[in-house]
C-alpha positions in Angstrom: 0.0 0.0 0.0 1.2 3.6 -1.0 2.5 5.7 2.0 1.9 9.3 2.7 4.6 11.5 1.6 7.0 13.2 3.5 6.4 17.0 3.5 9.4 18.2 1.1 8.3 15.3 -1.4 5.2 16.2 -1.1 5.7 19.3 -1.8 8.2 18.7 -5.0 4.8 17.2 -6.3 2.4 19.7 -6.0 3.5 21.8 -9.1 1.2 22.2 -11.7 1.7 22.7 -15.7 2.1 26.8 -15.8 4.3 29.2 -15.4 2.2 32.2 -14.1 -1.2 30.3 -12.6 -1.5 27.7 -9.9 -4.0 25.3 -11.2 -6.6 23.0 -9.1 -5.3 19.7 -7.8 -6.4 16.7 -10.0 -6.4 18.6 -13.7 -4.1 17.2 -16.1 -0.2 17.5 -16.4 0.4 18.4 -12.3 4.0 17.2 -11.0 2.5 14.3 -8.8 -0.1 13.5 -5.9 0.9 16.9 -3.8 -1.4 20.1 -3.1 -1.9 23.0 -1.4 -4.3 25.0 0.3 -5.4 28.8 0.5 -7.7 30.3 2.7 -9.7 32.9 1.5 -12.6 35.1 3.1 -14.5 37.9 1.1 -17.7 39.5 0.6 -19.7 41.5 -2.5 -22.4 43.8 -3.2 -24.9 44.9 -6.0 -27.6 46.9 -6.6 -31.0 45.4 -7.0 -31.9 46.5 -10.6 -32.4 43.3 -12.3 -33.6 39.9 -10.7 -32.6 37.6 -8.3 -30.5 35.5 -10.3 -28.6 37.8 -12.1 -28.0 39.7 -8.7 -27.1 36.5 -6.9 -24.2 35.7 -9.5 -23.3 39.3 -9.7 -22.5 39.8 -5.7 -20.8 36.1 -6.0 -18.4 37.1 -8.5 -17.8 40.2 -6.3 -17.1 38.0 -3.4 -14.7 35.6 -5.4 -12.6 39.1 -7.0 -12.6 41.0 -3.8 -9.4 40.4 -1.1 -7.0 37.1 -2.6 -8.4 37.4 -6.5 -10.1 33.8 -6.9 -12.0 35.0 -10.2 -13.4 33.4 -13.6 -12.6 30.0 -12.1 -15.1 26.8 -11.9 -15.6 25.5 -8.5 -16.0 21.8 -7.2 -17.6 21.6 -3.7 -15.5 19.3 -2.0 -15.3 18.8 1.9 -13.2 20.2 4.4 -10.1 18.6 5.3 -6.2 19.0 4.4 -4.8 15.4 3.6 -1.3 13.9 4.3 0.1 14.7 1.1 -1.3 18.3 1.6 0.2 21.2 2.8 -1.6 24.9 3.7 -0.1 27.8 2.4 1.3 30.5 4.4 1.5 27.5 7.6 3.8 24.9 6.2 4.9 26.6 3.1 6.1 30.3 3.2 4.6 30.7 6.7 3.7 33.8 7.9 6.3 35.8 9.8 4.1 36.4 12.4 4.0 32.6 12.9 7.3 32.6 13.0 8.5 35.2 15.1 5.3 34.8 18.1 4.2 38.1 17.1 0.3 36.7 16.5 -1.4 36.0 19.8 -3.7 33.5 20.9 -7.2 35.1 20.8 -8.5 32.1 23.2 -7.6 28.7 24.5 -9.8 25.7 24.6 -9.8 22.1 26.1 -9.6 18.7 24.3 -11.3 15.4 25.5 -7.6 14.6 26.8 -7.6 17.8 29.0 -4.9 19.6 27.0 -5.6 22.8 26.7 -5.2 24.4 22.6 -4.0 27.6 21.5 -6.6 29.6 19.4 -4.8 32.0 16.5 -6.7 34.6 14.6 -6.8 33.0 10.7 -5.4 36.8 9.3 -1.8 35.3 9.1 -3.3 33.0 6.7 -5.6 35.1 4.8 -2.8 37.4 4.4 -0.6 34.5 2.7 -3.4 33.7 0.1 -3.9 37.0 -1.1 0.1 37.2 -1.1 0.1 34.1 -3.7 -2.8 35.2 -5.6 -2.6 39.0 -6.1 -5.6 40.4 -6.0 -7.9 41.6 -9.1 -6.1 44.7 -9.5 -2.9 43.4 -9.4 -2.4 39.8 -10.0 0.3 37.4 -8.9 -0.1 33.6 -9.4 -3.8 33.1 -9.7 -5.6 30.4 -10.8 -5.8 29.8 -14.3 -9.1 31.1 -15.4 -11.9 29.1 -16.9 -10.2 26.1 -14.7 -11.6 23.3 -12.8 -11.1 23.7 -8.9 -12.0 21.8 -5.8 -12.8 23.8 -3.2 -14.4 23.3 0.5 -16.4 26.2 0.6 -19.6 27.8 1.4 -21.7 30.7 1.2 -24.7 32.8 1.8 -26.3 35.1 -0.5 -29.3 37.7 0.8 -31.4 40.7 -0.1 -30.7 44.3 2.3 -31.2 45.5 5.0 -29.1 43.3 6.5 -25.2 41.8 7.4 -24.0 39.0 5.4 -21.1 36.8 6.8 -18.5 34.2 6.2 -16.7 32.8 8.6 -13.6 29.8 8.6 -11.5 27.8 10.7 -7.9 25.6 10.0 -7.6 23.2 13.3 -4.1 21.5 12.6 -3.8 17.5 13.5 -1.2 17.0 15.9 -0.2 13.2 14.2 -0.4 14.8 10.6 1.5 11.6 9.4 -1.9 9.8 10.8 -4.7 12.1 10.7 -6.0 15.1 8.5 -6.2 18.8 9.2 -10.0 19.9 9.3 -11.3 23.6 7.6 -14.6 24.4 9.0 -16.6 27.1 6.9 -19.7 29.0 8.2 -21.7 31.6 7.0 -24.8 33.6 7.6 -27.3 36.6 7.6 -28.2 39.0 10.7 -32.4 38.3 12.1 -34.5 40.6 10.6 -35.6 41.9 13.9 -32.2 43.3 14.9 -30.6 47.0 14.1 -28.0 47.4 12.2 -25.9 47.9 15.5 -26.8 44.9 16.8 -25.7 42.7 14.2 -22.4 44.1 13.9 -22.1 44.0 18.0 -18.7 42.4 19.3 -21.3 39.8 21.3 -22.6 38.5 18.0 -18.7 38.3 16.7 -17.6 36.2 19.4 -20.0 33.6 19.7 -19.8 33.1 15.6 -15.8 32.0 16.9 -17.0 30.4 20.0 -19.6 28.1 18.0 -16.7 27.1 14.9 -13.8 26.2 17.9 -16.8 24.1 19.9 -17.6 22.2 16.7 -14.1 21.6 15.8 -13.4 20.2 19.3 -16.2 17.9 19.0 -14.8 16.8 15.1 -12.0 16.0 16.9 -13.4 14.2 19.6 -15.7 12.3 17.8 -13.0 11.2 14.7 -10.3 10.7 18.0 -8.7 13.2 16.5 -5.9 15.5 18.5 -5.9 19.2 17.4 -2.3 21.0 18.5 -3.9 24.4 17.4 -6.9 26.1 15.8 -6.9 29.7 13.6 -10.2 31.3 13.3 -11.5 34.2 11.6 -14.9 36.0 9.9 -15.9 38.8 7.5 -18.9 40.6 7.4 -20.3 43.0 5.2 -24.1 45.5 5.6 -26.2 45.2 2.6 -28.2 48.3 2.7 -31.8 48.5 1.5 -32.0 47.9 -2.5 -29.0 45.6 -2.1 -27.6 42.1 -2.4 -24.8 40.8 -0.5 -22.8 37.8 -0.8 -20.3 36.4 1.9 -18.0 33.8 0.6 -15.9 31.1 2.8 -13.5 29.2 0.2 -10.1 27.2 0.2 -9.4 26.0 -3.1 -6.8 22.9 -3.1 -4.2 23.7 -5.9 -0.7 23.1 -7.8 1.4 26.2 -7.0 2.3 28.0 -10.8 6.2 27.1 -11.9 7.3 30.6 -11.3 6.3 30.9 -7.7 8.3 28.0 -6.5 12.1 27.5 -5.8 14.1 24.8 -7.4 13.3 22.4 -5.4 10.1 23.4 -4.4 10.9 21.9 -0.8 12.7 24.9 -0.1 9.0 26.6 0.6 9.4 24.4 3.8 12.0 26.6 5.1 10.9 30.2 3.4 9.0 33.0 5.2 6.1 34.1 3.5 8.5 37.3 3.2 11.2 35.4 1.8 8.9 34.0 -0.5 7.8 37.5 -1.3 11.8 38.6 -2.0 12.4 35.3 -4.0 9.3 36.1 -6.5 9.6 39.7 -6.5 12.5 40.6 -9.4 10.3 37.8 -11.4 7.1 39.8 -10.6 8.6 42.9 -11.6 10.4 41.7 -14.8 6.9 40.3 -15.8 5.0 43.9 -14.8 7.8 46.0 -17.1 7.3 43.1 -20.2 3.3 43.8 -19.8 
């Protein structure tokens, strides 16, 4: 029986076919059984002037352009967890600085069945990374190639004004990861129509959406006998005025990383910061910029 990979081989594999787009895992011509996932959060808006469909697409498309660019792509509901031949972008591979030099704080601590107690990590770090590896619709780096076919573990919610639209996710890491898989969690929702604007948006109503994603994870966990080492959580939210439609999106595609935004070999990501990442890809960024 095949074994897992180790993480630099699995990484060597997770290359896809082009030079300036990541593509989804699975399509033809990718480097091996290696792939990566980004985290993305976003919301949109449009006006109500034509009908419910067209608006509903509209405010999607919004979501999927807006922060990391994740546009004109095809997307394959999957479910929600990193495998052993996967790595998450920004954590294993060009990890965030902040990871790395303590600098992000635990926002809260919770308990496992075992009585170990878990730290609890705002997902920004993450977030940040995607949109680092992406670009965003202004001003693209490796996106995915458009018109492709990606699995994702997503969700989202899509509603009419007044009201708050949001989108919510969570990255528990395994503690055996040579065992057991990492779980995403994605939520999203609308605020009750018989709330104000205020109340909606209140920090009460932010931290119990957190509260509620660690809880379930911890009972995933418990109920797969799964140990979690350490949880990053995080939301968006958006008001949809009257006359509006809002969209919050939840979304982490699993991809091949594009040729050009890896070293030679691609293991090297193991030991990069997402800022040495950033200095590694950036003469290539610019060269491509000044040939545009």
């Amino acid at each position: 029986m095949p074994r897992p990979l180790a993480p630099p081989r699995a990484i060597d594999v997770a290359i896809g076919p082009y030079d300036d787009y990541c593509s989804g895992y699975g399509n033809p011509d990718s480097s091996g059984v290696g792939y990566v996932s980004v985290l993305k959060l976003s919301t949109g808006t449009v006006a109500q002037n034509t009908d419910a469909n067209l608006e509903e697409i509209v405010s999607y498309n919004r979501a999927e352009k807006s922060d990391a660019y994740l546009g004109q792509i095809n997307t394959i509901t999957a479910s929600s967890f990193s495998w052993l031949n996967g790595a998450v972008w920004g954590y294993d591979v060009a990890r965030h600085d902040g990871l790395i030099n303590g600098s992000i704080k635990p926002l809260m601590k919770r308990q496992r069945r075992d009585g170990t107690w878990i730290p609890v990590y705002p997902v920004t770090p993450l977030l940040e990374a995607g949109e680092a590896l992406f670009g965003t619709s202004g001003s693209q780096r490796f996106p995915l190639m458009p018109g492709s076919h990606v699995i994702c573990a997503t969700r989202d919610i899509v509603a009419s004004g007044p009201t708050t639209v949001w989108s919510a996710i969570a990255l528990a890491i395994a503690e055996g990861r040579a065992q057991s898989s990492s779980l995403f969690v994605e939520d999203v929702g609308q605020g009750a129509v018989d709330e104000s604007r205020e109340e909606q948006e209140s920090l009460l109503h932010q931290f119990h959406r957190l509260d509620n994603i660690v809880d379930s994870i911890i009972l995933c966990g418990d109920d797969q006998n799964v140990r979690f080492k350490e949880i990053f959580v995080g939301f968006k939210s958006e008001w949809v005025p009257k006359g509006h439609v809002g969209c919050a999106l939840t979304c982490v595609p699993y991809l091949v990383l594009a040729k050009n935004a890896v070293p030679s070999p691609a293991s090297d990501l193991l030991d990069m910061s997402l800022s040495d990442w950033e200095s590694f890809v950036g003469p290539w960024l610019l060269k491509r910029g000044s040939d545009r």
